[in-house]
N, C-alpha and C positions, 0 to 999 in steps of 0.2 A: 746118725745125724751128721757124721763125717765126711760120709760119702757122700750125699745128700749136699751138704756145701762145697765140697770139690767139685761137683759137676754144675753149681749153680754160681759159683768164683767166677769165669770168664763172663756171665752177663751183671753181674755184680760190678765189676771193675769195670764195662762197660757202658751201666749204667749211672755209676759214680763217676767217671770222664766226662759222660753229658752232660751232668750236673753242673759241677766244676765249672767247664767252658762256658753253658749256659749264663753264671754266674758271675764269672770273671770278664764276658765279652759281650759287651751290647751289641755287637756283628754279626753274634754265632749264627742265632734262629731267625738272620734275614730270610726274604726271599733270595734275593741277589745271591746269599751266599750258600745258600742249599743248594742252590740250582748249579752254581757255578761247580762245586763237589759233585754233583749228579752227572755232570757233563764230564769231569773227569775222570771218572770213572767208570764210565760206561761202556768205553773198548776193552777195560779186565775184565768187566761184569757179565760180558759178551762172551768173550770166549773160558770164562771160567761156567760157565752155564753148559755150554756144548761139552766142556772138555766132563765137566757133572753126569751129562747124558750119556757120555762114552762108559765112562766107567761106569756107571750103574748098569748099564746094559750087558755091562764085561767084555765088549771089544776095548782094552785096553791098547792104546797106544801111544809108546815111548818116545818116538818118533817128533812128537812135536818138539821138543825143549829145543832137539836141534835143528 
């Protein structure tokens, strides 16, 4: 059961954050302001997806960071 909630804690805490914000901010679950989060982050989301393809594929390469 231990184990089982350690691996289930980071969407827990995750899903308790939603909450929270949800609850606290009549802002959270605009449109306006989902979209505005989705636009910012779309250049990480970009290239963490490719950099996902590398490595799954196992051409790892270090080379980006710098």
């Amino acid at each position: 059961m231990k184990e089982i909630l350690r691996k289930l804690l980071p969407y827990l805490c995750f899903v308790a954050l939603f909450l929270l914000l949800f609850a606290l901010s009549p802002y959270f679950l605009t449109f306006a302001n989902l979209s505005t989060v989705a636009r910012q982050t779309a250049f990480i989301n970009i290239i963490a997806i490719g950099m996902t393809l590398v490595i799954i594929s196992g051409g790892v390469d270090l080379s980006v960071g710098s």
